[in-house]
ROMAR-815554 format. One record per atom (N, C-alpha, C, O, CB): x, y, z; atom name. Coordinates in pm, whole numbers, plus 50000, padded with zeros to 5 digits. Glycine has a CB too. Example, Ala and Ser with C-alpha at 12.3 -4.5 7.8 and 13.67 -1.06 7.14 Angstrom:
% residues 2
<site X="51319" Y="49431" Z="50780" atome="N"/>
<site X="51230" Y="49550" Z="50780" atome="CA"/>
<site X="51320" Y="49670" Z="50780" atome="C"/>
<site X="51424" Y="49668" Z="50846" atome="O"/>
<site X="51131" Y="49553" Z="50905" atome="CB"/>
<site X="51285" Y="49775" Z="50708" atome="N"/>
<site X="51367" Y="49894" Z="50714" atome="CA"/>
<site X="51290" Y="50003" Z="50787" atome="C"/>
<site X="51341" Y="50114" Z="50804" atome="O"/>
<site X="51408" Y="49940" Z="50572" atome="CB"/>
END
This chain:
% residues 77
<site X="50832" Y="48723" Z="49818" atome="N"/>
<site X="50724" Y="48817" Z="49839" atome="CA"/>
<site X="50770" Y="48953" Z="49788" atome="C"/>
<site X="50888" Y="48983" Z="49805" atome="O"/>
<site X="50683" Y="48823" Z="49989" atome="CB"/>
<site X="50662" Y="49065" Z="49709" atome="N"/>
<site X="50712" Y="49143" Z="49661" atome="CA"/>
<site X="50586" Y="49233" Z="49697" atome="C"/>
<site X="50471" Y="49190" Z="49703" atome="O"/>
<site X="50767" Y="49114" Z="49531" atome="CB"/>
<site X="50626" Y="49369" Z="49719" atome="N"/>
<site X="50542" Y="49465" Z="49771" atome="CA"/>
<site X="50543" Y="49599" Z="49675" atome="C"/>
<site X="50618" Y="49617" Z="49579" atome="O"/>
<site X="50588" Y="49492" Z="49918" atome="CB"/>
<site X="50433" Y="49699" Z="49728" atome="N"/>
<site X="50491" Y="49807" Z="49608" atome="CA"/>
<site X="50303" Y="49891" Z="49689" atome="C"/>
<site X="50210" Y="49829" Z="49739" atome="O"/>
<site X="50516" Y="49720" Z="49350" atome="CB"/>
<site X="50315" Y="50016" Z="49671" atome="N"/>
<site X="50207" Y="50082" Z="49712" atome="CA"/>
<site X="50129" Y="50117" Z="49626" atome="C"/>
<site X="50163" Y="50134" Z="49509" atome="O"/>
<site X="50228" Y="50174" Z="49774" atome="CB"/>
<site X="49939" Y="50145" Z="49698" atome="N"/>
<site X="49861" Y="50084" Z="49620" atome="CA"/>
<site X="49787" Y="50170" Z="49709" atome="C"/>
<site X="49809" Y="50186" Z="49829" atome="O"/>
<site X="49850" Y="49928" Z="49592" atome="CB"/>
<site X="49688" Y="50229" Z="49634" atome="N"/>
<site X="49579" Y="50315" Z="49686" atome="CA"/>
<site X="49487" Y="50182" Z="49735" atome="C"/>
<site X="49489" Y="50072" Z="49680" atome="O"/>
<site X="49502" Y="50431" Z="49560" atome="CB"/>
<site X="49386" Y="50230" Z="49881" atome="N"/>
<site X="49336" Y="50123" Z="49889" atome="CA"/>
<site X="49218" Y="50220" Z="49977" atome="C"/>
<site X="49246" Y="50298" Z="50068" atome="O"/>
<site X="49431" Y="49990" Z="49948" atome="CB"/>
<site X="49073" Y="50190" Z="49921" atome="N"/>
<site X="48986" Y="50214" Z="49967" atome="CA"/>
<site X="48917" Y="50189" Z="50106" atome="C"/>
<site X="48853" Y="50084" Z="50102" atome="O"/>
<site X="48948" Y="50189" Z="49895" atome="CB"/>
<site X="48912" Y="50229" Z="50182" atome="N"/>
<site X="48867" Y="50169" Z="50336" atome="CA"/>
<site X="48770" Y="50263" Z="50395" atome="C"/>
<site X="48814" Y="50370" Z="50438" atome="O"/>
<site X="49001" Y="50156" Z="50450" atome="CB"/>
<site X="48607" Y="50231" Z="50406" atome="N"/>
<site X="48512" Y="50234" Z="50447" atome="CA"/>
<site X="48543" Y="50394" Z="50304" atome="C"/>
<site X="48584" Y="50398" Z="50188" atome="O"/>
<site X="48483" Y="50221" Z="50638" atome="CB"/>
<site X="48485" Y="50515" Z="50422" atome="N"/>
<site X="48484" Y="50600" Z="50289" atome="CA"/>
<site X="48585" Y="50729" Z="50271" atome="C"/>
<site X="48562" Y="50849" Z="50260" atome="O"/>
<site X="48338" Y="50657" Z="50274" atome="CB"/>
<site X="48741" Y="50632" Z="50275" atome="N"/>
<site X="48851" Y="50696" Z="50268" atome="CA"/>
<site X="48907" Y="50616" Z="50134" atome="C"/>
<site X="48856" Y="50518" Z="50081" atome="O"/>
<site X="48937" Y="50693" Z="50408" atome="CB"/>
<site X="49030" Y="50687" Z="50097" atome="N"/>
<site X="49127" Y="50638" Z="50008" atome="CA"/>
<site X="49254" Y="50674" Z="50092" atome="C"/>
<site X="49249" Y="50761" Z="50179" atome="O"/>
<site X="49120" Y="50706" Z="49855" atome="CB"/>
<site X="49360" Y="50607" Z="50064" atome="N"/>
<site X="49518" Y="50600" Z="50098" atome="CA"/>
<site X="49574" Y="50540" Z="50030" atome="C"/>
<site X="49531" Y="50470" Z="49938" atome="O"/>
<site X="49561" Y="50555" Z="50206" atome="CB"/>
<site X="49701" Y="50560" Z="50071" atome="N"/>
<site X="49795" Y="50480" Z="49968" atome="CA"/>
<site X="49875" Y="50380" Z="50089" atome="C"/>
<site X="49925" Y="50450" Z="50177" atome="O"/>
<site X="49922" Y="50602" Z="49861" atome="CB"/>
<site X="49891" Y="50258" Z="50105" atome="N"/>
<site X="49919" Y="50122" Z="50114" atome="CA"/>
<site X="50011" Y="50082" Z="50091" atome="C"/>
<site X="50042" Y="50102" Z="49974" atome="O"/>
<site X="49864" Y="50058" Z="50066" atome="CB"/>
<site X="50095" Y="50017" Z="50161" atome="N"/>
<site X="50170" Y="49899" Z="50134" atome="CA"/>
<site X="50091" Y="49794" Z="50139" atome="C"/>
<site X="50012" Y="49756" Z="50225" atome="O"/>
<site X="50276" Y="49878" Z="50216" atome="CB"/>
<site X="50134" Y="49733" Z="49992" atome="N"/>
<site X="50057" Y="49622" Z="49965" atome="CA"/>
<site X="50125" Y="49500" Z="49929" atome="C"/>
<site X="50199" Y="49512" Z="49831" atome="O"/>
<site X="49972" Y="49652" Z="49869" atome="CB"/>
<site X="50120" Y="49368" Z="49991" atome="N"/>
<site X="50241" Y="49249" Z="49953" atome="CA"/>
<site X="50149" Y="49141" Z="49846" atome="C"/>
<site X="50036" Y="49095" Z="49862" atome="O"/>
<site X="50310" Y="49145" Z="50131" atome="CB"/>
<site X="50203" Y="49130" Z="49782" atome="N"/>
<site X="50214" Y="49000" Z="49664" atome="CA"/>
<site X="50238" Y="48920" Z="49706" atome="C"/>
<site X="50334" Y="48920" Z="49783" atome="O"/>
<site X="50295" Y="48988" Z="49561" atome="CB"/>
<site X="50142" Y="48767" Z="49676" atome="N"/>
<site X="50219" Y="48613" Z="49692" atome="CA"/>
<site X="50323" Y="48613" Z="49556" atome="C"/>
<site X="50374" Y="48703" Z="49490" atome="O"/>
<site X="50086" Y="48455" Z="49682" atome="CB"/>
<site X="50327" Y="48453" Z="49547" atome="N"/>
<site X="50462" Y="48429" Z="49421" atome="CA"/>
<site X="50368" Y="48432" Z="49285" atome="C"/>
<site X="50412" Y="48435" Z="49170" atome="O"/>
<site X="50568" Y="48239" Z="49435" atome="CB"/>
<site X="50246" Y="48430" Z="49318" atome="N"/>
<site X="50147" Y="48426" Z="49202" atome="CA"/>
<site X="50116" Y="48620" Z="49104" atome="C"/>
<site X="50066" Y="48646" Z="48995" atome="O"/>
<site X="49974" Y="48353" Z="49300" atome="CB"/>
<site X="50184" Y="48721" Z="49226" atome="N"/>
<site X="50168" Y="48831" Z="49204" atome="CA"/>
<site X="49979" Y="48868" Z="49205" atome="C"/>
<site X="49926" Y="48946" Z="49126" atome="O"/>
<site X="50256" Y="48849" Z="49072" atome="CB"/>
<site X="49932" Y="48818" Z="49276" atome="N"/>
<site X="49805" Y="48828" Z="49386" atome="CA"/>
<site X="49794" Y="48904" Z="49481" atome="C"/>
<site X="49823" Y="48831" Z="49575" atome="O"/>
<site X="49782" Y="48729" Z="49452" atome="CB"/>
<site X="49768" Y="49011" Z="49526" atome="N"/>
<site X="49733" Y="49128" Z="49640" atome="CA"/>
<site X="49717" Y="49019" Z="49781" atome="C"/>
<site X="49641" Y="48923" Z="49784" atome="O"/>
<site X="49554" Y="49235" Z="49595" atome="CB"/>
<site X="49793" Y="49054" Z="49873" atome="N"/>
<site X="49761" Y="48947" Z="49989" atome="CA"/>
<site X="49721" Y="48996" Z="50117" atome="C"/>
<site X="49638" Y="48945" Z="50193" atome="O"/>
<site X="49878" Y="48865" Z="50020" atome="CB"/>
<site X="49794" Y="49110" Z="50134" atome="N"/>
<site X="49811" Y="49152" Z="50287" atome="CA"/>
<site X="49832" Y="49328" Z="50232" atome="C"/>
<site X="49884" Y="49379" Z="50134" atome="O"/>
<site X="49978" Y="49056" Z="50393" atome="CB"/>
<site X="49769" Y="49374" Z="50341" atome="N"/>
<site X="49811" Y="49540" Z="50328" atome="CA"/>
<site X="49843" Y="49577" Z="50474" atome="C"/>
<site X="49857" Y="49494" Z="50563" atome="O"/>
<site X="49672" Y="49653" Z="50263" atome="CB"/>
<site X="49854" Y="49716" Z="50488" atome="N"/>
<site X="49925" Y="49740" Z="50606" atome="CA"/>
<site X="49758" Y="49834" Z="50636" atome="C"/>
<site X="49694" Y="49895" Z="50550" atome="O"/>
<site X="50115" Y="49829" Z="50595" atome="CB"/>
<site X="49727" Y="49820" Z="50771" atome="N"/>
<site X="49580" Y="49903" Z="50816" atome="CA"/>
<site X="49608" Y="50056" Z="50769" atome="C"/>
<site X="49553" Y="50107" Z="50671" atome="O"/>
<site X="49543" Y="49900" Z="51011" atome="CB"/>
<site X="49691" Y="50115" Z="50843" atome="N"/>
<site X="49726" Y="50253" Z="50786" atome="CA"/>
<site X="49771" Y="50302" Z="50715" atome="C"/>
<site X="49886" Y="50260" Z="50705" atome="O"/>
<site X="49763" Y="50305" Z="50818" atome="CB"/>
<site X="49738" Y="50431" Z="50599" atome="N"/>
<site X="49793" Y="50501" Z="50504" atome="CA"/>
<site X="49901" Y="50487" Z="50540" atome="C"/>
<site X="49903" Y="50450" Z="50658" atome="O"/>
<site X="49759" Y="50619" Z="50479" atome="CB"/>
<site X="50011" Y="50500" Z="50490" atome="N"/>
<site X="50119" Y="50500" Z="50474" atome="CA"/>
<site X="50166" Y="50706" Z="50451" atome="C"/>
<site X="50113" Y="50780" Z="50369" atome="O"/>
<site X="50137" Y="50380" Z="50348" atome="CB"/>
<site X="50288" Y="50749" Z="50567" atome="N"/>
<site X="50278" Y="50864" Z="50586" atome="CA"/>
<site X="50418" Y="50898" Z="50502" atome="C"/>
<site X="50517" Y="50828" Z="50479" atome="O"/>
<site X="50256" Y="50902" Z="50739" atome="CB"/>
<site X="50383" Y="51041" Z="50465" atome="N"/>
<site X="50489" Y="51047" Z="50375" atome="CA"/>
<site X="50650" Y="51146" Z="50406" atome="C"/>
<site X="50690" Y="51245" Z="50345" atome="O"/>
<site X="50408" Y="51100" Z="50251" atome="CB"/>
<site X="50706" Y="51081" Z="50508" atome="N"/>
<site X="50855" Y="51116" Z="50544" atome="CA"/>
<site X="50983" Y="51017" Z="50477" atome="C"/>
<site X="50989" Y="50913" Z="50412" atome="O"/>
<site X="50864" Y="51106" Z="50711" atome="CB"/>
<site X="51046" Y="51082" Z="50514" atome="N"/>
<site X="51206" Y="51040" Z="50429" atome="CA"/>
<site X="51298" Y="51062" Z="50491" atome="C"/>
<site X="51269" Y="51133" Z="50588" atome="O"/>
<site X="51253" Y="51108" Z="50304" atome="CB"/>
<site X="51441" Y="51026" Z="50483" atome="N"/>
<site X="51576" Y="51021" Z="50575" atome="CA"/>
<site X="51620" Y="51104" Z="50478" atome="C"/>
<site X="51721" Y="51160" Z="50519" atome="O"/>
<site X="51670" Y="50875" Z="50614" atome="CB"/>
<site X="51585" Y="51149" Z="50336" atome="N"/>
<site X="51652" Y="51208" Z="50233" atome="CA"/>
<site X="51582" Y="51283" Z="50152" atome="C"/>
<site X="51463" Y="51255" Z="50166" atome="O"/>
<site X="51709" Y="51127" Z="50165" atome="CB"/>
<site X="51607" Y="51403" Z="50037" atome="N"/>
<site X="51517" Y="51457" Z="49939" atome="CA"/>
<site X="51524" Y="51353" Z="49860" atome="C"/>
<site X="51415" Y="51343" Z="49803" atome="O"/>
<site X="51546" Y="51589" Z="49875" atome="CB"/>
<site X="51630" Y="51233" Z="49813" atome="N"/>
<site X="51627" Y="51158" Z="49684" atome="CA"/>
<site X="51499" Y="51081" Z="49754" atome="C"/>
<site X="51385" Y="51091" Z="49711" atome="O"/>
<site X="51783" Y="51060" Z="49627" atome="CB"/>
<site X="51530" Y="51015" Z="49850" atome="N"/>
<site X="51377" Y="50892" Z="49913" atome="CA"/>
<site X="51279" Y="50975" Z="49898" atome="C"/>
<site X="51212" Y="50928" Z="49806" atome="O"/>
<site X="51364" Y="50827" Z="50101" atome="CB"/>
<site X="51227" Y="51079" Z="49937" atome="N"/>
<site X="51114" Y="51157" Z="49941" atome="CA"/>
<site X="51094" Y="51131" Z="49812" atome="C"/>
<site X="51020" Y="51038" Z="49782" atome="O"/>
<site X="51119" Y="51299" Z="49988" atome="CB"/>
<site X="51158" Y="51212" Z="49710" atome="N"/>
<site X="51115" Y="51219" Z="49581" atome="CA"/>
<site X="51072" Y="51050" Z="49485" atome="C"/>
<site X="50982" Y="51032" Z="49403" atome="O"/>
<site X="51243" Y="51306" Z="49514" atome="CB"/>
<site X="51190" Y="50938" Z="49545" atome="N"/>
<site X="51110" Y="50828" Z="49579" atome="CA"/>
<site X="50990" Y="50804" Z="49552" atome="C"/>
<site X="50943" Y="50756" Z="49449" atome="O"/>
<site X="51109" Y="50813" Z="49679" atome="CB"/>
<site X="50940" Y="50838" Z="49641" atome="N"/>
<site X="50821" Y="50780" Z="49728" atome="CA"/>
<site X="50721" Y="50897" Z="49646" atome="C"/>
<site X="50606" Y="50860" Z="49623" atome="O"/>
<site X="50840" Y="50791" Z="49937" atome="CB"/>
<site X="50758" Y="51031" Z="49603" atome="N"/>
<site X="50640" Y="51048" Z="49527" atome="CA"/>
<site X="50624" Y="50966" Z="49397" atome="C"/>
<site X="50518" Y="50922" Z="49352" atome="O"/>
<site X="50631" Y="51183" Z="49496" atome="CB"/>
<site X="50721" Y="50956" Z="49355" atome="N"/>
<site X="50700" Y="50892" Z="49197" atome="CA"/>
<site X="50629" Y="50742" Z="49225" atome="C"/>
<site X="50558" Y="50684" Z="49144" atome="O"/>
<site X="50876" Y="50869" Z="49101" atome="CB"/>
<site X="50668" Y="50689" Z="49371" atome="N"/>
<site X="50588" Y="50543" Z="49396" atome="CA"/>
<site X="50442" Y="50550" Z="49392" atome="C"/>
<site X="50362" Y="50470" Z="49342" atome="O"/>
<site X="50618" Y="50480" Z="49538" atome="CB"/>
<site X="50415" Y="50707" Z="49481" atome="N"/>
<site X="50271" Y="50715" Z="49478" atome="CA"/>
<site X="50211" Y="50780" Z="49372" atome="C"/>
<site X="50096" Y="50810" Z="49404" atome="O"/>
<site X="50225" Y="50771" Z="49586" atome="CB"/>
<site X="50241" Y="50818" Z="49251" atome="N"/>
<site X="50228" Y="50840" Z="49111" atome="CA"/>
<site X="50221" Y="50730" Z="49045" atome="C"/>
<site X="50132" Y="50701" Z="48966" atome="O"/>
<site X="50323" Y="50911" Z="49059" atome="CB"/>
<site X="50308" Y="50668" Z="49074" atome="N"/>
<site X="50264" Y="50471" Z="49002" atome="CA"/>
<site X="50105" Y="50425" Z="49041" atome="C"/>
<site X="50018" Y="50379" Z="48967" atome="O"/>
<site X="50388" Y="50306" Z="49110" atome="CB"/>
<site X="50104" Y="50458" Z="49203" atome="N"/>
<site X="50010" Y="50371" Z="49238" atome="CA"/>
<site X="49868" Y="50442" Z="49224" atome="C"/>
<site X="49777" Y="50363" Z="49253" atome="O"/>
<site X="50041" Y="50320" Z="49376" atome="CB"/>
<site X="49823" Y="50571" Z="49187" atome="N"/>
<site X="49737" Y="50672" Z="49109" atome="CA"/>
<site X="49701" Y="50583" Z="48980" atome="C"/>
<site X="49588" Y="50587" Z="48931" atome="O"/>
<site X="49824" Y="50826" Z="49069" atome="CB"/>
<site X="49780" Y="50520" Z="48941" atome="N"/>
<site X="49738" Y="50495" Z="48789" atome="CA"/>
<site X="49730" Y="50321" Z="48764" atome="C"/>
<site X="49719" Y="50261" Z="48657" atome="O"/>
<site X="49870" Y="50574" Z="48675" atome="CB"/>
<site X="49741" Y="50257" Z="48923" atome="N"/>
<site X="49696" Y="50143" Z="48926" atome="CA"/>
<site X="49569" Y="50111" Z="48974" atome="C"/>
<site X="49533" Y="50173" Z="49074" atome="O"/>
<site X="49769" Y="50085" Z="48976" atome="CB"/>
<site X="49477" Y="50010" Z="48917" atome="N"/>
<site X="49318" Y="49990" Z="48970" atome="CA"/>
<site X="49348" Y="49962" Z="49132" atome="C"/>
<site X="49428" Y="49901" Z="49202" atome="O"/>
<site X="49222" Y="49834" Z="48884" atome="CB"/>
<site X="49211" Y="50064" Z="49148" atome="N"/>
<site X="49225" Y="50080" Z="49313" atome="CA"/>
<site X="49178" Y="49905" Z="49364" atome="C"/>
<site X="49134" Y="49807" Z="49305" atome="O"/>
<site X="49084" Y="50234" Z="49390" atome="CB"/>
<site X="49225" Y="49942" Z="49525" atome="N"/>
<site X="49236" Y="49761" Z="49589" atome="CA"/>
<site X="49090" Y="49861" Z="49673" atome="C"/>
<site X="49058" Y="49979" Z="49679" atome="O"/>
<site X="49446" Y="49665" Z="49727" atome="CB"/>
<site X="49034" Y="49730" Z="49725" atome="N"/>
<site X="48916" Y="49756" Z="49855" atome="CA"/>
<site X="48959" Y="49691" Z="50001" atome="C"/>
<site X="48950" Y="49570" Z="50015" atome="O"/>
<site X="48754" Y="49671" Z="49812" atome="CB"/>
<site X="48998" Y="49758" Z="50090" atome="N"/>
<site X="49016" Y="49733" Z="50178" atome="CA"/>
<site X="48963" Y="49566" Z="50244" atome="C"/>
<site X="49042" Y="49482" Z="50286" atome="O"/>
<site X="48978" Y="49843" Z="50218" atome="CB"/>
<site X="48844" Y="49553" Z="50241" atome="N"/>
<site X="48737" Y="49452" Z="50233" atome="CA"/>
<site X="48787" Y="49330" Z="50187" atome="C"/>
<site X="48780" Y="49224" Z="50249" atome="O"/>
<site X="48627" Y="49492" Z="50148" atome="CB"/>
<site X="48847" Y="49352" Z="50056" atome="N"/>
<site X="48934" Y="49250" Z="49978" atome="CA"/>
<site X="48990" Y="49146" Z="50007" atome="C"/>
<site X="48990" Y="49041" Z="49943" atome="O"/>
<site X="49017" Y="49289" Z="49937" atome="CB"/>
<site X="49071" Y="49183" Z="50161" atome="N"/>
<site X="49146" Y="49131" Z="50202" atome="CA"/>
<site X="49106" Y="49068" Z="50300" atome="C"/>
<site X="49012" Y="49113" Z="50366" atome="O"/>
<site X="49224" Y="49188" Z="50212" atome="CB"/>
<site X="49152" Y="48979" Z="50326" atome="N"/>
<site X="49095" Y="48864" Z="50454" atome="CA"/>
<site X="49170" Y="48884" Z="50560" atome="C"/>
<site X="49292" Y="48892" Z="50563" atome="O"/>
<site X="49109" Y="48698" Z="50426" atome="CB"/>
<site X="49050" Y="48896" Z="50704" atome="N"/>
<site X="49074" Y="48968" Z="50819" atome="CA"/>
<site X="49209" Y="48988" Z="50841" atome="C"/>
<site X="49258" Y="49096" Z="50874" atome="O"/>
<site X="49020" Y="48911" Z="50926" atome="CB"/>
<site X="49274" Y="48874" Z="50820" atome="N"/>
<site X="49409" Y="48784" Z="50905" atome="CA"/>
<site X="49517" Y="48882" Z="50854" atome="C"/>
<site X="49618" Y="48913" Z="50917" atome="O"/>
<site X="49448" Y="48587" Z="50847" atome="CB"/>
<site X="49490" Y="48916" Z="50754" atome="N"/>
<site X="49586" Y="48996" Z="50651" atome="CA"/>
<site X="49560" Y="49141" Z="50607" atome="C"/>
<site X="49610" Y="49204" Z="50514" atome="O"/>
<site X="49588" Y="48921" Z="50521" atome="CB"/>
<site X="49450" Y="49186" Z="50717" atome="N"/>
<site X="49431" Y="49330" Z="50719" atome="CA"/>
<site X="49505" Y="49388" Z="50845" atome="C"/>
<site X="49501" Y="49355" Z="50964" atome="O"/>
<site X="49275" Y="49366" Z="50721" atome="CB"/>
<site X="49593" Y="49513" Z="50758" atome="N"/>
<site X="49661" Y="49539" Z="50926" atome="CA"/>
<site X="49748" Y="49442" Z="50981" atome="C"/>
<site X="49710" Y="49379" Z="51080" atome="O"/>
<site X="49549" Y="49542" Z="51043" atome="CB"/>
<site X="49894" Y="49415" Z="50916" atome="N"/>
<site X="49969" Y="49351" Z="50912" atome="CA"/>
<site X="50119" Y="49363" Z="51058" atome="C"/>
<site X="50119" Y="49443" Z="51151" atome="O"/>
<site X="49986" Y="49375" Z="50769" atome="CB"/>
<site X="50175" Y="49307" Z="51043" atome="N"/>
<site X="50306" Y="49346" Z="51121" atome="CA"/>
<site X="50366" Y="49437" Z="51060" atome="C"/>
<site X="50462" Y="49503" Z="51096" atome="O"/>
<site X="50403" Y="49244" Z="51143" atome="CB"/>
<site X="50313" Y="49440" Z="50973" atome="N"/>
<site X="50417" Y="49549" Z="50876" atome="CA"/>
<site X="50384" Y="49685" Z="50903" atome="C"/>
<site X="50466" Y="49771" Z="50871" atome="O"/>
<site X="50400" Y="49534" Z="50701" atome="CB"/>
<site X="50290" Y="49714" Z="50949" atome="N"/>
<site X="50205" Y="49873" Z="50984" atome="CA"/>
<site X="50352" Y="49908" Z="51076" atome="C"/>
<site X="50392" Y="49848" Z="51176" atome="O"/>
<site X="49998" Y="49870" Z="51107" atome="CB"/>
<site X="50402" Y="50004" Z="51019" atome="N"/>
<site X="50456" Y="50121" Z="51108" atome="CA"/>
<site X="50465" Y="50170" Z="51228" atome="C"/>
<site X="50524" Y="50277" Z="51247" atome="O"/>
<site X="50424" Y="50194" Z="51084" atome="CB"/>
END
């Protein structure tokens, strides 16, 4: 399983997402909440902007998309 963040539309917001891949590289599961932007470090911070600069320039996901089971994951924070 491989993950990577992903703007994701929900009702009439945008955020940015953790979003997990099957082995097919298929959108599967997201996490319910934006994803907030702290760090243990300036290098992770800076990280995590360039992640959410990737994910700006990837086609947005729809919240909706995703099937109940896999909205709002264990993975939420």
């Amino acid at each position: 399983m491989s993950w990577d963040y992903r703007v994701v539309r929900k009702e009439d917001m945008c955020g940015i997402h953790e979003v997990y891949y099957d082995d097919d590289g298929k959108p599967y599961m997201c996490t319910e909440n934006p994803i907030t932007m702290d760090a243990d470090s300036a290098n992770d911070l800076e990280w995590m902007i360039e992640q959410f600069k990737t994910a700006m320039n990837q086609p947005w996901l729809n919240y909706t998309d995703f099937c109940e089971e896999t909205r709002g994951t264990k993975y939420d924070k």
